[in-house]
N, C-alpha and C positions, 0 to 999 in steps of 0.2 A: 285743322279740323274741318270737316266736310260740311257745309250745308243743309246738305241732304241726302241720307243714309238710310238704306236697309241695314238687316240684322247683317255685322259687320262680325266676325271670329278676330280675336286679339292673338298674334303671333303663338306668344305662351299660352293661353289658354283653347290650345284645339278641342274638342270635344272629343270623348271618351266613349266609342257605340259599341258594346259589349268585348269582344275577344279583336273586332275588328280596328284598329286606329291607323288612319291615314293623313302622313302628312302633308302639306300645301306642297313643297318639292312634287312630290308627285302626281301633281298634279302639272298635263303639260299644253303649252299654249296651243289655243286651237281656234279652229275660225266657228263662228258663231253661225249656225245655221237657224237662218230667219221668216218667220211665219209670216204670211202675204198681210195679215193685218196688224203688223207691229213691225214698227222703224228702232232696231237696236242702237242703243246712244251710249255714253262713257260708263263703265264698270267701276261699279260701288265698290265690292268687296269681295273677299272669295277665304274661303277656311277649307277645310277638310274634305267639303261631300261635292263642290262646285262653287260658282262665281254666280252674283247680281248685279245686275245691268238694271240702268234707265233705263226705257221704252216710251215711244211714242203708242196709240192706240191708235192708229190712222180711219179709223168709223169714229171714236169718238171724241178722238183729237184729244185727250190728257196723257199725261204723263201717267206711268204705273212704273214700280218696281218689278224686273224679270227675275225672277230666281230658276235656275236650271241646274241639273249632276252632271258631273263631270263626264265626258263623252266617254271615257275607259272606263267610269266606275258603271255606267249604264249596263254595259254589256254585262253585269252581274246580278241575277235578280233577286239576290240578298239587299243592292245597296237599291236597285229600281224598284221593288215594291215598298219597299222605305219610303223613298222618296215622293213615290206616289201615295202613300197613307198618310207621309206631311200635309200634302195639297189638299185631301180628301176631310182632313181628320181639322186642319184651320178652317177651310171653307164652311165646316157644319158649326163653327162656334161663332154666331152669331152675337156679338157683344162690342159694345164701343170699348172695352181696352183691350179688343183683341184686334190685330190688323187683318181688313177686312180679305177673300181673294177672291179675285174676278173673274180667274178659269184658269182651267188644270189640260194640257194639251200633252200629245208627246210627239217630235220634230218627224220627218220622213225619214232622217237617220238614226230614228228609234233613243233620240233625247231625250228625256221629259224636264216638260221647265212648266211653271204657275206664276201667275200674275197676280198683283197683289197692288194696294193702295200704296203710294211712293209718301213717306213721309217726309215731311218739313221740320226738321229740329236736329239732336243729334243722342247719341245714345247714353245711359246712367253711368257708363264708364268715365266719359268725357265729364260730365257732369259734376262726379264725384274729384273729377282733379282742376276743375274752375277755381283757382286763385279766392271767387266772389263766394264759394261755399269751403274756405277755411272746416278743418277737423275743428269742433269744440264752440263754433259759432252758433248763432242762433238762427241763421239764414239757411243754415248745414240741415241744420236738425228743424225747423216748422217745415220746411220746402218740401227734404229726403225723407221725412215720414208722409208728408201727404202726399207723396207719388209713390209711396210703397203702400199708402192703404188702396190706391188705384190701383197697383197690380195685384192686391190680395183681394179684390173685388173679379177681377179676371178670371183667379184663380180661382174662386170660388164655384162660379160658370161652369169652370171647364172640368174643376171634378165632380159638379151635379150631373155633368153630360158622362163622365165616367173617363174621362181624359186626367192621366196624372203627368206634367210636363218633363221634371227629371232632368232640367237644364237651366235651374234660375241662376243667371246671374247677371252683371250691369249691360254686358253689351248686349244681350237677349232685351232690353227694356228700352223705349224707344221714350225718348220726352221729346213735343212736338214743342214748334215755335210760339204757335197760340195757345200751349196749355195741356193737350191736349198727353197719354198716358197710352202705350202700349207695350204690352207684352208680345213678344216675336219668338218666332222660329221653335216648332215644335217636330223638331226631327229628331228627337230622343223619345218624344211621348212614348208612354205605354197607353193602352187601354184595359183601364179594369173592369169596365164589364160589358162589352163588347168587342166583336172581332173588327177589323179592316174592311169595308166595301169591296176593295179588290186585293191580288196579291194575298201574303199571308202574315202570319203573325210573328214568323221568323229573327226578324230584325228585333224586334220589342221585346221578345221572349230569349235573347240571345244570351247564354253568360257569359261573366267577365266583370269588369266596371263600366259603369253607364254613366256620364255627367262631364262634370272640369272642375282638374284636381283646385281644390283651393275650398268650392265652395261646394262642392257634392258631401252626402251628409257620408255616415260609416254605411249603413247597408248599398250604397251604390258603391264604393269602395271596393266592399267585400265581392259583388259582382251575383248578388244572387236575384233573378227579377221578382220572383216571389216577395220575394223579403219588402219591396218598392212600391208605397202606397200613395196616400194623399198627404201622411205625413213627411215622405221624402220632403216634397215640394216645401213645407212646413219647416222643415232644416234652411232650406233655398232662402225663403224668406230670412230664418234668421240672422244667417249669414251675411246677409245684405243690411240688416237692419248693426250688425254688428262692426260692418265695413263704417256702415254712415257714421256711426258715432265715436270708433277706435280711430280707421284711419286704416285699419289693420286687417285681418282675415280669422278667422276660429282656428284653425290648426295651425296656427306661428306662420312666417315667412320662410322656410326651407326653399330655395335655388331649385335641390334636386327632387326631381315629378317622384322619384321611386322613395325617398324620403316622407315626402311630403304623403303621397299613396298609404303607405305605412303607418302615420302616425295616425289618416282618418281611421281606418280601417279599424283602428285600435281605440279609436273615440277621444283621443286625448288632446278634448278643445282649451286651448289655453281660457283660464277664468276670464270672464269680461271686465273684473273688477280689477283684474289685475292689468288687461290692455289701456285701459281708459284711464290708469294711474297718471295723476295731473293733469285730464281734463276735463273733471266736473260733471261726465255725464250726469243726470238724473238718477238717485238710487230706484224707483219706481221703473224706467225705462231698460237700466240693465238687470233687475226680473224678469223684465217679460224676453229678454235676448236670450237671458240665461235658459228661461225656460223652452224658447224658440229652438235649442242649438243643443238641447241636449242628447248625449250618443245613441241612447234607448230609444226607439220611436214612442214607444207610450208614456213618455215621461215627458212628451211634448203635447202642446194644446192639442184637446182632439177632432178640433179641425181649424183650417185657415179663417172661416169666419168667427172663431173665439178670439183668434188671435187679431184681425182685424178690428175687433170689437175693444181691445185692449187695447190698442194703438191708438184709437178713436176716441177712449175716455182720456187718454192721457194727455192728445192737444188740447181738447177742451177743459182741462186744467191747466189752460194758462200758460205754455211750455213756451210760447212765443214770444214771451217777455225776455229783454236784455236779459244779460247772466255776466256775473262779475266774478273772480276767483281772486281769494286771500290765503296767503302763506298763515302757519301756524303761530301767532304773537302779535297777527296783523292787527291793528284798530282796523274796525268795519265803522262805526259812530261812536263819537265824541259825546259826554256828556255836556250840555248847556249849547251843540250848536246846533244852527237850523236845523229841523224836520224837513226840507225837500224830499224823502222818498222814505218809502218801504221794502222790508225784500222778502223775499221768502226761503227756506234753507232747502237746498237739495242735495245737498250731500255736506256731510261733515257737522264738526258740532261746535259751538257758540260758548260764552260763556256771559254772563248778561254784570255789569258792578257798579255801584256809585263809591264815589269816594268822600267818606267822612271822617273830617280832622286828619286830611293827609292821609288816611290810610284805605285800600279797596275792601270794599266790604261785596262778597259777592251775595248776587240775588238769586240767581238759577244757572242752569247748564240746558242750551236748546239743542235739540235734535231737527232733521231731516222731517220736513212738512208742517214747521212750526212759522212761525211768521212774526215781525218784531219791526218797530218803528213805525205801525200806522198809526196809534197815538199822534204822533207829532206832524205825523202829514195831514191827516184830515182836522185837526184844530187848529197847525199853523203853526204852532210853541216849538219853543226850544227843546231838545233832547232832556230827558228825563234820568237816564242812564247810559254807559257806556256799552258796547258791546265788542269784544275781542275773537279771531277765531282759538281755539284750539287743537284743529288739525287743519287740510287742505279743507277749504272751501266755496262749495260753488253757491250760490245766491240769485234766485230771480229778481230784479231791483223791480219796480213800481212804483212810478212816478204823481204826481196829481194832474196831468194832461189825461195820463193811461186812466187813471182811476174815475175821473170825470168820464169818459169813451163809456167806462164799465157800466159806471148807476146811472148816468146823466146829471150832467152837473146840476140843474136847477129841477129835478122831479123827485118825489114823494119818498126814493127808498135812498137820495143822496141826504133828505131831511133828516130821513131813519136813521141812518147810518152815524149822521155826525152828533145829534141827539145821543144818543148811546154812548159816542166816547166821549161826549163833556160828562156824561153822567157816571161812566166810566172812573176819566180823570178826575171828579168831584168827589169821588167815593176813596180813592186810592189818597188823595190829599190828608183825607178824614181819619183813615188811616195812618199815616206816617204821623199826622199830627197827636193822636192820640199815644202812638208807641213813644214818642217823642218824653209827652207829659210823663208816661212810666216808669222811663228810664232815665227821667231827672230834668 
């Protein structure tokens, strides 16, 4: 895995520019012809349209990423006004998760190549298959939703400016070493309401399909540019947010591109509930995928800062908390033993029983967003009741370190708090004892 990466194209996923698709084979090795103020150094990566290259700046002495078109495809001013409306069209998006470009040139043999800020990290592709972000972990899913609220912050930018990108997916996203979130490579962009600086509108306006089969929604599929909004990009997101938490893709795994073309085209995303069977996604988190990924553009949020905005209430409930998963018959707690934690239910349902004179007597049946066992954590006492699952289970746990972090262990609303459940557990006593006397 690289170091240090521009936007890098993965073998299988070339990109799709309307009627036109070109593979890397055809693209053929050639000497690099070098502007007087840049020293060319080891090549990044290369896909479909050209290759990028490290560069020296020799005035300002940094490093930058070169990106240039292919010297054959140049000669075509289908693929060169393209190329130059990339340079033109990232340069005017001033925004920290877009990568910045430093200048747009074209060679004496009539190349054009743009320099761009070299990043340090490597891309959401790579990331996504790090051993350390497991499918179904909690590291997977705090981490990969707050770098996708950073690129739906990008993308917000870039369709205020009237730029809709048309090519979200993990290698296009750049995670830097110190943190840092970029969205890359707008050579698919359309522009909805404005034209090109230079050049024409040809490439943007071309039919056909536009995107990378896998995660382009159905109207890029179908090939019609009209049809290609803000909510395109809005599928993009989902897709990715649908990666992070399956492991898997919206339109199944089909091998074959004409397969796989076919079935977007025709909208048939496999259910998310059905990918993420056995690992506990969050029911709350696969609505908002479901709704992200749906085939109708207007049946999806109608715009990427809604959907942003959903993503962002949902960490802040707590999604960052361990998460434990029980088979259906599982004991989750024992009646009589310690209260060390709490959980919360995110998917699946509970079943709550004490057992009297040998036999279970049950109390309730919990749902998804209910919560059980603080009782026994914040007074300390032994379990009260048992609790079993009854289907798959996934569980936020909550600990008394975590829960201390939350109110502060020794301030006024950890007083509140514990106050209420002695009075709580005093009232529920008063109770049991009372039915007790009734029933003999």
């Amino acid at each position: 895995m690289p170091k240090s990466i521009a936007p890098v194209e993965v073998d299988e996923r070339i990109p799709i520019r309307g009627q036109h698709r070109v593979s890397e084979a055809e693209i053929v090795q050639e000497a690099i012809p070098t502007p007087e103020d840049l020293f060319i150094d080891r090549e990044l990566g290369r896909g479909g349209m050209g290759r990028i290259h490290v560069a020296q700046d020799r005035r300002l002495l940094r490093n930058v990423a070169l990106k240039r078109l292919d010297r054959k495809l140049s000669r075509e001013p289908f693929y060169r006004d393209g190329f130059v409306a990339e340079g033109q069209m990232t340069g005017q998006l001033e925004h920290p998760n877009i990568v910045p470009v430093h200048s747009l040139a074209i060679s004496p043999d009539g190349v054009p190549y743009f320099t761009m800020k070299l990043v340090d990290g490597i891309s959401f592709h790579y990331w996504l298959r790090d051993p350390k972000h497991a499918v179904g972990s909690s590291v997977r899913l705090e981490e990969g939703l707050s770098i996708l609220v950073k690129v739906c912050d990008a993308l917000a930018y870039s369709h205020h400016r009237g730029v809709v990108h048309r090519d979200i997916k993990p290698d296009n996203i750049m995670v830097s070493t110190f943190g840092q979130v970029y969205l890359m490579d707008f050579g698919l962009a359309r522009l909805s309401k404005t034209k090109p600086a230079s050049g024409n509108r040809a490439q943007m306006e071309a039919p056909g399909a536009v995107g990378t089969p896998g995660y382009m929604s159905p109207e890029q599929a179908r090939g019609v540019p009209s049809e290609m909004s803000e909510s395109t990009d809005i599928f993009g997101i989902g897709a990715l947010l649908y990666e992070l938490v399956s492991g898997k893709l919206p339109f199944g795994s089909a091998r074959d591109v004409e397969t796989l073309m076919r079935t977007t085209r025709q909208g048939r995303v496999v259910p998310i509930d059905k990918a993420t069977a056995g690992v506990g996604a969050p029911k709350r988190l696969r609505e908002i995928i479901d709704r992200a990924t749906q085939p109708k553009p207007e049946d999806r949020y109608p715009s990427v800062v809604e959907l942003q905005r959903e993503l962002q209430a949902f960490l802040r409930g707590g999604l960052h908390l361990p998460r434990q998963l029980f088979l259906p018959g599982e004991l989750i707690i024992r009646e009589g033993d310690p209260g060390d934690c709490a959980y919360m239910i995110v998917d699946g349902r509970c079943r709550v029983y004490r057992t009297v004179d040998g036999k279970q007597e049950t109390l309730m049946t919990m749902e998804p967003g209910e919560i059980f066992g603080e009782m026994a954590l914040l007074l300390g006492e032994p379990r009260s009741a048992s609790v079993e699952a009854l289907d798959p289970v996934a569980l936020l746990v909550l600990d008394e370190k975590t829960l201390e972090q939350g109110i502060g262990g020794d301030g006024w609303a950890s007083a509140l708090l514990h106050t209420l459940a002695k009075r709580f557990r005093d009232l529920e006593q008063m109770v049991r004892r009372s039915g007790v006397s009734r029933h003999g």
